[in-house]
TIDRENNU-691351 format. One line per 5 residues: number of its first residue (from 0); for each residue x, y, z of C-alpha. Coordinates in steps of 0.5 Angstrom, whole numbers. Example, Ala and Ser with C-alpha at 12.3 -4.5 7.8 and 13.67 -1.06 7.14 Angstrom:
2
0> 25/-9/16 | 27/-2/14
***
This chain:
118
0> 252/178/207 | 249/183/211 | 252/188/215 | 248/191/222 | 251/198/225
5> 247/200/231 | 251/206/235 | 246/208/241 | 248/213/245 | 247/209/251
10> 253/206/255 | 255/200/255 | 254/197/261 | 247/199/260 | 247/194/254
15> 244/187/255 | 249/182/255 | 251/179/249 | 248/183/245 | 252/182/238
20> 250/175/239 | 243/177/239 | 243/182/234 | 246/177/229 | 242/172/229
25> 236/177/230 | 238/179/223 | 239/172/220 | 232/170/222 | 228/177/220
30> 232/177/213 | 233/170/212 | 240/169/212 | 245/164/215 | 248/168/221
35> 254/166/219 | 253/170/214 | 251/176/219 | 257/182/220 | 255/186/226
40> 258/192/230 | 255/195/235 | 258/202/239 | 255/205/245 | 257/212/248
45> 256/215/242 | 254/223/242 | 248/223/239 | 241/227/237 | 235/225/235
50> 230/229/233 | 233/235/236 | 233/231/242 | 239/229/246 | 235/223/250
55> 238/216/250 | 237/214/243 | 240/209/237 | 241/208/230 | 240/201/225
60> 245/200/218 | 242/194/215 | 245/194/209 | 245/187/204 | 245/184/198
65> 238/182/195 | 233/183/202 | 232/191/203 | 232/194/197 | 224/195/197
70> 220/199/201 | 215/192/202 | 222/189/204 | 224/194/208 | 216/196/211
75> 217/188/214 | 224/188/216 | 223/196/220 | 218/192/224 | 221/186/226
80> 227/191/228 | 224/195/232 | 220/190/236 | 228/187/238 | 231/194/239
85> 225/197/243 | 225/190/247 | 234/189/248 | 234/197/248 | 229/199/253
90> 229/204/248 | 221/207/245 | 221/206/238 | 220/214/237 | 228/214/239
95> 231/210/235 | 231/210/226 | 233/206/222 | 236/206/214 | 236/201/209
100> 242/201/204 | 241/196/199 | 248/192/196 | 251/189/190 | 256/183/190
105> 260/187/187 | 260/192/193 | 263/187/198 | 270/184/198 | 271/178/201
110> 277/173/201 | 282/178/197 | 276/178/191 | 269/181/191 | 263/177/192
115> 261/177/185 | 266/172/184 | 265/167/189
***
């Protein structure tokens, strides 16, 4: 069940339309996982610095149960992302980063129980 979090600080009507959509299952596809797997959020306008630079510039949380919790794992997914951010963003890739944080079933509650159980 991956979670994808892109802030950026670029306006929303600067965003390509139906973004959201096209992140989900840009993540299902680069982490093999069902789409409907898939949560997304996706927040423009945020007040961001980046390298000490306030121009345009986003942010990626992947976080996941089983696919990014090693650097070869995360080396192949970075790319992948960058190449779908820079494309849907217009973004360089030397203004956007992204983290990888790992999950565990038991981290993730879902149908008034945890993922563990179901």
């Amino acid at each position: 069940m991956p979670f994808v979090e892109l802030e950026t600080s670029l306006p929303a009507e600067r965003l390509p339309p139906g973004l959201p959509l096209k992140l989900c299952e840009a993540t299902a596809t680069i982490l093999g996982k069902p789409a409907e797997r898939v949560n997304v959020t996706v927040r423009s306008g945020m007040p961001m610095v980046l390298a000490g630079s306030a121009e345009p510039c986003a942010q990626l949380l992947v976080s996941s149960i089983g696919v990014v919790g090693s650097a070869q794992q995360n080396q192949g997914h970075s790319a992948r992302f960058f190449d779908f951010l820079t494309a849907e963003l217009g973004l360089g890739p030397e203004r956007i980063v992204i983290r990888f944080y790992p999950l565990e079933p038991w981290q993730i509650g879902k149908n008034r129980t945890v993922v563990t159980f179901l």
